[in-house]
C-alpha atoms as a printed R data frame, in Angstrom:
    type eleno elety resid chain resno       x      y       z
1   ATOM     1    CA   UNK     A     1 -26.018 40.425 -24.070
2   ATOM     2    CA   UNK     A     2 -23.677 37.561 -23.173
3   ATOM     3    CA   UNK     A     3 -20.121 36.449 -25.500
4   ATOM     4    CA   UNK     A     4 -21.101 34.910 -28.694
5   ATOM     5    CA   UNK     A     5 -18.967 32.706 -30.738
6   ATOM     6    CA   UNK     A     6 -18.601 35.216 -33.239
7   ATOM     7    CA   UNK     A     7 -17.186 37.591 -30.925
8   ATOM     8    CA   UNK     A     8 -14.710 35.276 -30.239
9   ATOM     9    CA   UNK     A     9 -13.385 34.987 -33.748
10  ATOM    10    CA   UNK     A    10 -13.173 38.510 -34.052
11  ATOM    11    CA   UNK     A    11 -11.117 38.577 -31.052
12  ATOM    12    CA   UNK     A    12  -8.792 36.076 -32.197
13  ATOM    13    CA   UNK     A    13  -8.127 37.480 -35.246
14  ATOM    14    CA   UNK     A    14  -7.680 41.112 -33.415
15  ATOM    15    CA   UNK     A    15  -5.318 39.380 -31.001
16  ATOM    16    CA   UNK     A    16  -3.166 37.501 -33.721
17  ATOM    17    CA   UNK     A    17  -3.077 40.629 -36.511
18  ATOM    18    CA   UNK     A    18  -2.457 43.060 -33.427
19  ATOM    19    CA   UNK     A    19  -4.498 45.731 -34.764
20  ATOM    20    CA   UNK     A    20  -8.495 45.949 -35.453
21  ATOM    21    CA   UNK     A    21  -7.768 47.605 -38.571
22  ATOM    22    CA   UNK     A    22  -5.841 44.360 -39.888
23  ATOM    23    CA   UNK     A    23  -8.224 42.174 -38.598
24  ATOM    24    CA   UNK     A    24 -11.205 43.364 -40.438
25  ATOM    25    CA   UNK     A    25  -9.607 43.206 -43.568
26  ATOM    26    CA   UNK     A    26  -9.643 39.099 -43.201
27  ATOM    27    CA   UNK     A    27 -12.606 39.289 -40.953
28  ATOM    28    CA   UNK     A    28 -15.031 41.333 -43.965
29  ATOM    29    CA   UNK     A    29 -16.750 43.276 -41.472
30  ATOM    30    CA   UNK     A    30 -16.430 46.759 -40.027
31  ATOM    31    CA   UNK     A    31 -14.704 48.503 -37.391
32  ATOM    32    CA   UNK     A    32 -17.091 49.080 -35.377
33  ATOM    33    CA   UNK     A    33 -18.690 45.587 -35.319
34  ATOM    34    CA   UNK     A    34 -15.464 44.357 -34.439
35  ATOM    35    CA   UNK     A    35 -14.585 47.411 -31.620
36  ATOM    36    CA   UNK     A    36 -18.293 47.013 -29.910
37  ATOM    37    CA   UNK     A    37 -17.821 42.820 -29.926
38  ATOM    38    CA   UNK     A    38 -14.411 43.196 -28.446
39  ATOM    39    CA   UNK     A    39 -16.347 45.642 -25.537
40  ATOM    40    CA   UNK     A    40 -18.728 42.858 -24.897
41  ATOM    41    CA   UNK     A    41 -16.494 40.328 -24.133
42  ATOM    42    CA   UNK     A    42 -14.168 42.193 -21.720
43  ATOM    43    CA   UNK     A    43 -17.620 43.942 -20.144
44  ATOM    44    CA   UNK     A    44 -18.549 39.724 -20.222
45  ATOM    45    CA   UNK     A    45 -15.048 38.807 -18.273
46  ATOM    46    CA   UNK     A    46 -14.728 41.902 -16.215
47  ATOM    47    CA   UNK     A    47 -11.452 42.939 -17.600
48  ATOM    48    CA   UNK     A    48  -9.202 44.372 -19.973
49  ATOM    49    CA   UNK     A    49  -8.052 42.226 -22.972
50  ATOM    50    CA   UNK     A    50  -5.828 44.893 -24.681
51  ATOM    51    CA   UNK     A    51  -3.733 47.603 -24.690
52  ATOM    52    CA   UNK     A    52  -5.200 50.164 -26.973
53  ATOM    53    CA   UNK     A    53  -1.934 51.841 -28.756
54  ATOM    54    CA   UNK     A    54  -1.428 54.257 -31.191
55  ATOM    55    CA   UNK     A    55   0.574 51.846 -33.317
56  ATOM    56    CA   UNK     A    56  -2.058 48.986 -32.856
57  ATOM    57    CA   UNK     A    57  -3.579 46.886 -29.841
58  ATOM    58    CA   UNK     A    58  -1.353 44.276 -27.688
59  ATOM    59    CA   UNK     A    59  -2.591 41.636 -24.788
60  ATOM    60    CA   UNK     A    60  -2.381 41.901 -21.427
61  ATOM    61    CA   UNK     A    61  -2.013 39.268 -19.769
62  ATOM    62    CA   UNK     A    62  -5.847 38.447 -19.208
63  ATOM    63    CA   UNK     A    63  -6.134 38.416 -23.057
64  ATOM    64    CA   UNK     A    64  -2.916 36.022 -23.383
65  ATOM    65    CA   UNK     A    65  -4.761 33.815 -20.776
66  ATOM    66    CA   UNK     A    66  -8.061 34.311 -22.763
67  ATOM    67    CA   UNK     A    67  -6.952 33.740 -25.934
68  ATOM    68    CA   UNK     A    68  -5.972 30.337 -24.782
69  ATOM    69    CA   UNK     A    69  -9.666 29.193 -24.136
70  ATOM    70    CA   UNK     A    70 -10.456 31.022 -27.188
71  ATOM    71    CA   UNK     A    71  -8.437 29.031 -29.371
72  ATOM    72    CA   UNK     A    72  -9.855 26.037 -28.016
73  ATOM    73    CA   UNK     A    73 -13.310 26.990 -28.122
74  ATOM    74    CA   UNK     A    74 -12.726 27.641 -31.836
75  ATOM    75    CA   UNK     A    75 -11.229 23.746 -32.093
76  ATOM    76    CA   UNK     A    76 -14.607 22.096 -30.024
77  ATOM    77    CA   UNK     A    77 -16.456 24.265 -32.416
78  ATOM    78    CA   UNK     A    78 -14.937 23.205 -35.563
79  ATOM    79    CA   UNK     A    79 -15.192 18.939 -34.142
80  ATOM    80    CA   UNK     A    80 -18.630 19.829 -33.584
81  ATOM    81    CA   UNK     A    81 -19.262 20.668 -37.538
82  ATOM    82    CA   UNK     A    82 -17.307 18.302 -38.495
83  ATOM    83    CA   UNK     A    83 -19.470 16.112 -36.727
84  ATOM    84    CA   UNK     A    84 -23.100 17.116 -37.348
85  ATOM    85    CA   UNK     A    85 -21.720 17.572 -40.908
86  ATOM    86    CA   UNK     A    86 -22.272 14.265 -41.161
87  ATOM    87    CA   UNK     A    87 -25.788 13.526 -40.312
88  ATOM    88    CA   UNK     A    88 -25.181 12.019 -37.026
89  ATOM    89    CA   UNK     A    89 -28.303 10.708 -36.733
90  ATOM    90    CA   UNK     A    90 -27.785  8.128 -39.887
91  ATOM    91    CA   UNK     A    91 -24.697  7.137 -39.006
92  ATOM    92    CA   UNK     A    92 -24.298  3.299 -37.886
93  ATOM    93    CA   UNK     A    93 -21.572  1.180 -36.393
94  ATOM    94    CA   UNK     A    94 -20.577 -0.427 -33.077
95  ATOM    95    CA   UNK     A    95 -19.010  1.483 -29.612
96  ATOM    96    CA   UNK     A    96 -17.083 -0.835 -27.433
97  ATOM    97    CA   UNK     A    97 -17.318  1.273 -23.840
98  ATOM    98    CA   UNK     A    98 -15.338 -0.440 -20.393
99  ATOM    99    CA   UNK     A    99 -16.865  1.204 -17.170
100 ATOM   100    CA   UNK     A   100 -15.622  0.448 -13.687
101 ATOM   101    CA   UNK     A   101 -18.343 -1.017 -11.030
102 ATOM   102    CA   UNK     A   102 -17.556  2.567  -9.754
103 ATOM   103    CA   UNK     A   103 -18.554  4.806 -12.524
104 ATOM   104    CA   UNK     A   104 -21.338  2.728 -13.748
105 ATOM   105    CA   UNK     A   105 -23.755  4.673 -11.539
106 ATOM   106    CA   UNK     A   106 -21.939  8.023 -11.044
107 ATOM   107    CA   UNK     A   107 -20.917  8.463 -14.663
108 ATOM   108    CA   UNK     A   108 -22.084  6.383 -17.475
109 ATOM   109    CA   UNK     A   109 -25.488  7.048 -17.806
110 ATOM   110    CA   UNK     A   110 -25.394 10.825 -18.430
111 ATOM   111    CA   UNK     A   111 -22.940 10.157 -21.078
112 ATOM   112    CA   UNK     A   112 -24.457  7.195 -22.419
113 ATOM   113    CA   UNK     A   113 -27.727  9.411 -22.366
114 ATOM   114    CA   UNK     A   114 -25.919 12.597 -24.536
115 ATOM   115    CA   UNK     A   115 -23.976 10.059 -27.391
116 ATOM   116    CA   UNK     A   116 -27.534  8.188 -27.767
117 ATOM   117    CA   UNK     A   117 -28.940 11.761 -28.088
118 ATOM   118    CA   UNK     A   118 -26.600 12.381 -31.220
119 ATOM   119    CA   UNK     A   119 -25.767  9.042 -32.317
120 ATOM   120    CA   UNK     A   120 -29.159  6.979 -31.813
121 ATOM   121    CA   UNK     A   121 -28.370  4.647 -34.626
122 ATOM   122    CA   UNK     A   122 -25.006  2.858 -33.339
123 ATOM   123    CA   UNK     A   123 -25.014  0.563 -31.311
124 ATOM   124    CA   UNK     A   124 -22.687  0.361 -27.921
125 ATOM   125    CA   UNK     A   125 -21.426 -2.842 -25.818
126 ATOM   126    CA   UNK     A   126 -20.723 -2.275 -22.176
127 ATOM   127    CA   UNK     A   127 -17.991 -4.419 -20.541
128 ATOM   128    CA   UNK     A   128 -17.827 -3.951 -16.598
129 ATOM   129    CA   UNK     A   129 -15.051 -4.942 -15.376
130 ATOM   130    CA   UNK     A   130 -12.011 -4.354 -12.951
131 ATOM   131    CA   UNK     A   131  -9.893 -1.341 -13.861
132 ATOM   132    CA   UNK     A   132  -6.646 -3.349 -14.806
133 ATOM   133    CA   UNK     A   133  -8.383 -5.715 -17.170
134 ATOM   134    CA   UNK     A   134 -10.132 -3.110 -18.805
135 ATOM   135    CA   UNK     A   135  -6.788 -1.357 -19.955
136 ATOM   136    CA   UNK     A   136  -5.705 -4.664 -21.219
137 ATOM   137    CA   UNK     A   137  -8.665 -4.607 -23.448
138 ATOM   138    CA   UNK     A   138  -8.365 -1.072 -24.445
139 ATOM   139    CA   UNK     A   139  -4.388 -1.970 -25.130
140 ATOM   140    CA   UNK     A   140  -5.784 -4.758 -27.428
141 ATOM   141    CA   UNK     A   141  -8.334 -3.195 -29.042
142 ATOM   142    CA   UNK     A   142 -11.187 -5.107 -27.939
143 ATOM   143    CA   UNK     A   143 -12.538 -1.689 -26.110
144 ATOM   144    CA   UNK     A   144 -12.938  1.618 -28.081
145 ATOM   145    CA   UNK     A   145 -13.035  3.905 -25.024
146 ATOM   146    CA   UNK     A   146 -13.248  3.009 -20.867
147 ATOM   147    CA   UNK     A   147 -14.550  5.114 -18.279
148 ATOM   148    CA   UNK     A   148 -12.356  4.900 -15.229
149 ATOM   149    CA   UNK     A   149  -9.598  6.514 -12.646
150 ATOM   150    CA   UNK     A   150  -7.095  7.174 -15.116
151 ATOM   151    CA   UNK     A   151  -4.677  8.853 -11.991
152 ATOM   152    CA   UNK     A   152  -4.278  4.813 -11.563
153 ATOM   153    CA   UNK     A   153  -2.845  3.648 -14.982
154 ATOM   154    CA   UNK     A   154  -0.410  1.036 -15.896
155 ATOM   155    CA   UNK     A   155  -0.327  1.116 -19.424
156 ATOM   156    CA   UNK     A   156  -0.032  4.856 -19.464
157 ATOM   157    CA   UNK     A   157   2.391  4.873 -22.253
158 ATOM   158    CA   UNK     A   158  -0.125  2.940 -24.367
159 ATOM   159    CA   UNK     A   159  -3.281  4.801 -23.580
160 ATOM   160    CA   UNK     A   160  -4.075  8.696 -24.271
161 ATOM   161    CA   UNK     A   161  -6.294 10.052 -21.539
162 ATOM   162    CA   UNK     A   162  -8.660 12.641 -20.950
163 ATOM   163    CA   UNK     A   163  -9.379 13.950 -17.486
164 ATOM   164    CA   UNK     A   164 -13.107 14.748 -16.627
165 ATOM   165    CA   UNK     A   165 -13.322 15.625 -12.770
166 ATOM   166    CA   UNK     A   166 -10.591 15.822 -10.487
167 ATOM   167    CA   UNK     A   167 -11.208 14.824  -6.887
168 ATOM   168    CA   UNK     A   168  -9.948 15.303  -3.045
169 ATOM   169    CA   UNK     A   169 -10.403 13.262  -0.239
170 ATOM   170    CA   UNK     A   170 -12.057 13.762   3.162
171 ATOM   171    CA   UNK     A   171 -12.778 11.516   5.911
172 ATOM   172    CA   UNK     A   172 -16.288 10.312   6.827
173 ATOM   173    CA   UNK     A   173 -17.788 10.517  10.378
174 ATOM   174    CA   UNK     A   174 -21.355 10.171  12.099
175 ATOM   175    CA   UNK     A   175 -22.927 13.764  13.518
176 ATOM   176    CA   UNK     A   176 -21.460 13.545  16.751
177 ATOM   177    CA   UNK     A   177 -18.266 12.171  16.645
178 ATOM   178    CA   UNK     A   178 -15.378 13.493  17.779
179 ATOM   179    CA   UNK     A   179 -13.467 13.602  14.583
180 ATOM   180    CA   UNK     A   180 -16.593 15.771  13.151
181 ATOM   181    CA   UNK     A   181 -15.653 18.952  15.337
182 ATOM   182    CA   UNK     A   182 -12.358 18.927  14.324
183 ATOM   183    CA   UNK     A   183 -10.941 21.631  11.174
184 ATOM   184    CA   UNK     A   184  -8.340 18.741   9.908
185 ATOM   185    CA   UNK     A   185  -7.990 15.201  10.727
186 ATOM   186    CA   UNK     A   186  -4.386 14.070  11.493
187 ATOM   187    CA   UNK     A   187  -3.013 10.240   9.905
188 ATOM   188    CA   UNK     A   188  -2.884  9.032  14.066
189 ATOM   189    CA   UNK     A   189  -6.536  9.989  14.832
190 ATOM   190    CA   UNK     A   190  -7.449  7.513  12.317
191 ATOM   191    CA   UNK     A   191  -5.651  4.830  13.598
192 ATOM   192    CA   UNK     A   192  -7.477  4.930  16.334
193 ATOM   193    CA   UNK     A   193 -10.993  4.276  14.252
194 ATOM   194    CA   UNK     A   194 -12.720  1.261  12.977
195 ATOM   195    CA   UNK     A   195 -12.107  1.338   9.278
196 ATOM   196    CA   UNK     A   196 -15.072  0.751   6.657
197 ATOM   197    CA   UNK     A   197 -13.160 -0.138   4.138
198 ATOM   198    CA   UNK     A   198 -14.447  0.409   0.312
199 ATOM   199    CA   UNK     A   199 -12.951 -1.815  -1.807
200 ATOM   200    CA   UNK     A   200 -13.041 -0.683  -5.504
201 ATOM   201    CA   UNK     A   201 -11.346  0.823  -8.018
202 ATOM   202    CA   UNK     A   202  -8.061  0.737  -5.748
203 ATOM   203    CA   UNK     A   203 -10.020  2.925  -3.498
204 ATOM   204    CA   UNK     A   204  -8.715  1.167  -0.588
205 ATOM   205    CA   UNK     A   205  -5.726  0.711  -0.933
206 ATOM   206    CA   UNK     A   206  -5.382  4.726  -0.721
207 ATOM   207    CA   UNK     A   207  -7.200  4.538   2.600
208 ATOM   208    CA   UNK     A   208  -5.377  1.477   3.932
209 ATOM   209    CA   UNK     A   209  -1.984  3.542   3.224
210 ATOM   210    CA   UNK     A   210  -3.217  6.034   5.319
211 ATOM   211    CA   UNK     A   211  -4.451  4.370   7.922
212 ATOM   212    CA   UNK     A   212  -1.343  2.475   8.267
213 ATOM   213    CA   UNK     A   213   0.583  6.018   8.374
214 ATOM   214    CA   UNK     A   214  -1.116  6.810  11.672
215 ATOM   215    CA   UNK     A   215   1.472  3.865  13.549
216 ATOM   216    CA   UNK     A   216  -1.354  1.411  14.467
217 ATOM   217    CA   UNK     A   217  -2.463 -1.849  13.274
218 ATOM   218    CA   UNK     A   218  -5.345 -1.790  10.771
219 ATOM   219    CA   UNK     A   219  -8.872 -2.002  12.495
220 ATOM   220    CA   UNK     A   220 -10.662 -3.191   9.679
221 ATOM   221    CA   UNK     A   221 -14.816 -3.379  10.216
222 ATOM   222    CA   UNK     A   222 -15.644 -4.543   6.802
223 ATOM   223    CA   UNK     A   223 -14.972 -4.360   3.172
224 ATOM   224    CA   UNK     A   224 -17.208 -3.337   0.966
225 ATOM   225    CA   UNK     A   225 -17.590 -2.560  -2.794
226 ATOM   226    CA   UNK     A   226 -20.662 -0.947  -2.121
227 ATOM   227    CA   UNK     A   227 -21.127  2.714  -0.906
228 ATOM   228    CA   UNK     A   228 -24.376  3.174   0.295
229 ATOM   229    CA   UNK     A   229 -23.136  0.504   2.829
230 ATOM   230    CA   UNK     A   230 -20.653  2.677   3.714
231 ATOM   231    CA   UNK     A   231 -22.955  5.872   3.989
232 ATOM   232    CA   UNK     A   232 -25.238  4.092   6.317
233 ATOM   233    CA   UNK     A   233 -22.587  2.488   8.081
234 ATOM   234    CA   UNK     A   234 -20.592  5.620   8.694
235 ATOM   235    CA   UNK     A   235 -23.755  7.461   9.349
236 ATOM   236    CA   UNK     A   236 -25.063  5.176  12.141
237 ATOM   237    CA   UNK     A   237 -21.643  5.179  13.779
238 ATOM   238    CA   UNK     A   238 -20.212  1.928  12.929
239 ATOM   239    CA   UNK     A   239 -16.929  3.341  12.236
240 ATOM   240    CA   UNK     A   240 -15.006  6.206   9.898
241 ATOM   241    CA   UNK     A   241 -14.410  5.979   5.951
242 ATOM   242    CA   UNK     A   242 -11.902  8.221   3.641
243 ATOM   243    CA   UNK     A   243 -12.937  8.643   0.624
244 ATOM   244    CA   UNK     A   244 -13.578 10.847  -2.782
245 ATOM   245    CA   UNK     A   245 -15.235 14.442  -2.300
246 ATOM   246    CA   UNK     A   246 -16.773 12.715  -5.336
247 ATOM   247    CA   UNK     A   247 -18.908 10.201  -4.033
248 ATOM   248    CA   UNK     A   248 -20.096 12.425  -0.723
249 ATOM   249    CA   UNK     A   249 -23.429 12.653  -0.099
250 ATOM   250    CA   UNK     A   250 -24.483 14.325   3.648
251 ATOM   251    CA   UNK     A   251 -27.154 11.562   4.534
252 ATOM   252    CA   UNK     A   252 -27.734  7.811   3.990
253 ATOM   253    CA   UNK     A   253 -30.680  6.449   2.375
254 ATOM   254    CA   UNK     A   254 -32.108  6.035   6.042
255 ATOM   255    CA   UNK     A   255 -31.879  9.906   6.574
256 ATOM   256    CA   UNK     A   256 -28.960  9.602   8.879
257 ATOM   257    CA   UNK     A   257 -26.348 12.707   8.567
258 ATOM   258    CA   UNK     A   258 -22.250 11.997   7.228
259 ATOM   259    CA   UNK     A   259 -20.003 14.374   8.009
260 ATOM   260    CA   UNK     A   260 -16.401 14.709   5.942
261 ATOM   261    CA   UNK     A   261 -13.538 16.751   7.171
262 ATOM   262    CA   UNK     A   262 -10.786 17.448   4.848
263 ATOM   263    CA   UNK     A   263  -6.912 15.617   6.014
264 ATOM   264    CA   UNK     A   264  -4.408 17.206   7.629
265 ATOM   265    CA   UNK     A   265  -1.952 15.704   5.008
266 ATOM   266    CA   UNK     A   266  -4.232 15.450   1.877
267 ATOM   267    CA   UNK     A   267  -4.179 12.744  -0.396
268 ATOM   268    CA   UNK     A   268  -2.981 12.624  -4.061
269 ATOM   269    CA   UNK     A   269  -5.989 14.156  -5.916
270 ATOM   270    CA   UNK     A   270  -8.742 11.059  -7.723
271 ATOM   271    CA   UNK     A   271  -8.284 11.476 -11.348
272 ATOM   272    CA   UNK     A   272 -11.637 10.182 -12.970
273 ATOM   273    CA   UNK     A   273 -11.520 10.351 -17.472
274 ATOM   274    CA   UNK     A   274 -11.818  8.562 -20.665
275 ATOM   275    CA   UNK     A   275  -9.129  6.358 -21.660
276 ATOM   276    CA   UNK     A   276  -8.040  4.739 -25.247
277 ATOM   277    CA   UNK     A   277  -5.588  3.308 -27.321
278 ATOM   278    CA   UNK     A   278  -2.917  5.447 -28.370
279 ATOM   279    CA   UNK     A   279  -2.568  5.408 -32.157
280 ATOM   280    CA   UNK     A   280  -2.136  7.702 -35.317
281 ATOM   281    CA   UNK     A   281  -6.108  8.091 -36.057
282 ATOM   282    CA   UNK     A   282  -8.901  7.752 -33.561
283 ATOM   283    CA   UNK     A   283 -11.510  4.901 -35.164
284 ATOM   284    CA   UNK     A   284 -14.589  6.676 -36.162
285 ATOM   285    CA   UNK     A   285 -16.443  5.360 -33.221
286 ATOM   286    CA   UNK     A   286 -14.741  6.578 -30.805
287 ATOM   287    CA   UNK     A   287 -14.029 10.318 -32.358
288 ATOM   288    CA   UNK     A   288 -17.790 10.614 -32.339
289 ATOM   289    CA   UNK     A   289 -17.958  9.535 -28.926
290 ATOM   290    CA   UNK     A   290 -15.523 12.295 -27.933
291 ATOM   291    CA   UNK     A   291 -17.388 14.730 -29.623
292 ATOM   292    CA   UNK     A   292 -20.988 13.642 -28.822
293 ATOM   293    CA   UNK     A   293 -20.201 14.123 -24.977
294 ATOM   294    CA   UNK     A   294 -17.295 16.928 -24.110
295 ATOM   295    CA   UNK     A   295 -19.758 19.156 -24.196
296 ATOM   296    CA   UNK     A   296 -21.918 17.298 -21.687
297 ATOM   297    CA   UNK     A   297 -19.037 16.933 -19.515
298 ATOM   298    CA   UNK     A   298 -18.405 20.375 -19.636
299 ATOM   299    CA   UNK     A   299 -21.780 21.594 -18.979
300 ATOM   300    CA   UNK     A   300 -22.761 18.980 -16.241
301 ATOM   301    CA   UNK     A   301 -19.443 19.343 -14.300
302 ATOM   302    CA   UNK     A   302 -19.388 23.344 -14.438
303 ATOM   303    CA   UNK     A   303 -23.170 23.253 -13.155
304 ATOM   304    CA   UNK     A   304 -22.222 20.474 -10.134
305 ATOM   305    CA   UNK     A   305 -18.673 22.390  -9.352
306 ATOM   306    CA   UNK     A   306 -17.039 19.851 -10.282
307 ATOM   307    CA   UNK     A   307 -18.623 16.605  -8.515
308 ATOM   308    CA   UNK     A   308 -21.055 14.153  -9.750
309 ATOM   309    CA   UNK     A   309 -23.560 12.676  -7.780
């Protein structure tokens, strides 16, 4: 028998009243309903949630950091009736979404797929565009919501953010090379590689830093916006890449094995989220966007470990 949401409100109200006799006096149910649900969820977590007192029950320090997640289980649960209240399926109106050339193919369809799921009667607009000009629409309201590396924002002050997938970096190298049998690559072994360069979303101007930290002149191969040019390249030994744990993938369409080794001196972790305007209420559109696909996000990016490919 696994946590139910039920349990969890019982907990909460354990946790806030401090006793189980308290709580069941707002919950309406009995003590031992309450007692046995409490069991399952710290049998569920492995761990003790309370203190069991004579006086009452307090929180250790697991069940401070539980109640946390509780709390904001209750809150997605409560957006989610709100919601569905609603009929989802006969509401209408128009969703103005901004995607990145980069998260058009690693991103936007599974989302598109869950918000057409509960909202198949409104109808969205997809802008692709360059990350910079994309805020400027969100900033003046001509977007509802982007899709895009929101660690690289300019109008952050404007825009409210929500961070889906957090990413590190590791450089890119065929089979054999001699970069591949190394633990961590240092800034100066890259300098001494051919760089394929890809050029989007700012991507490269991470990499370029780097390479330039190693002392040498850039060695440049190509620039490319698209990665499967860079798999293959990298693969077939052209030269060496850095980029996203994100976007790795051990072979190339051809079949050809990629290796990635982490950096000596990592790089700033990739930020990928949603971005809108900041503003005193969310338009309709995009609060049923929101809800329609956290809980994809959740469930896609806890099943993947956090990396979509």
């Amino acid at each position: 028998m696994s946590t139910s949401f039920k349990s969890i409100r019982y907990f909460i109200a354990v946790a806030e009243s401090g006793s189980i006799s308290a709580a069941i006096q707002e919950l309406g149910v009995s003590q031992s309903v309450v007692s046995a649900a409490i069991a399952q969820i710290e049998a569920d977590l492995g761990t003790l949630l309370f203190e069991r007192r004579a006086r009452g029950m307090s929180l250790t320090h697991a069940g401070h950091q539980f109640l946390r997640h509780a709390h904001q289980i209750e809150v997605a649960m409560r957006n989610a009736r709100d919601a569905l209240a609603s009929r989802p399926h006969t509401v209408t109106g128009r969703l103005n979404i901004g995607v990145t050339s980069l998260m058009v193919g690693y991103y936007l369809p599974f989302l598109l797929d869950r918000f057409r799921r509960v909202f198949p009667r409104i109808q969205v607009q997809i802008t692709e565009d360059r990350r910079d000009y994309l805020e400027h629409l969100l900033v003046s309201g001509e977007l509802d919501v982007a899709l895009i590396v929101v660690s690289q924002l300019q109008n952050y002050r404007a825009l409210e953010t929500e961070t889906i997938l957090r990413s590190g970096w590791r450089v890119w190298c065929p089979v054999n090379h001699r970069l591949a049998t190394q633990e961590k690559i240092q800034a100066s072994d890259l300098a001494e590689q051919s760089l394929i360069l890809l050029q989007v979303d700012e991507l490269g101007d991470a990499t370029t830093a780097l390479w330039n930290a190693g002392g040498n002149d850039l060695n440049v191969l190509i620039r490319t916006s698209s990665v499967e040019a860079v798999r293959s390249l990298v693969a077939t030994g052209a030269g060496c890449s850095v980029l996203p744990d994100m976007l790795y993938r051990p072979w190339s369409l051809e079949g050809d094995r990629i290796e990635a080794r982490p950096l000596a001196h990592p790089l700033a972790h990739l930020e990928v989220g949603l971005a809108w305007r900041k503003g005193a209420t969310q338009p309709e559109s995009l609060s049923n966007f929101l809800t329609a696909v956290r809980p994809t996000l959740d469930g896609h990016l806890s099943a993947t470990g956090g990396h979509l490919r």
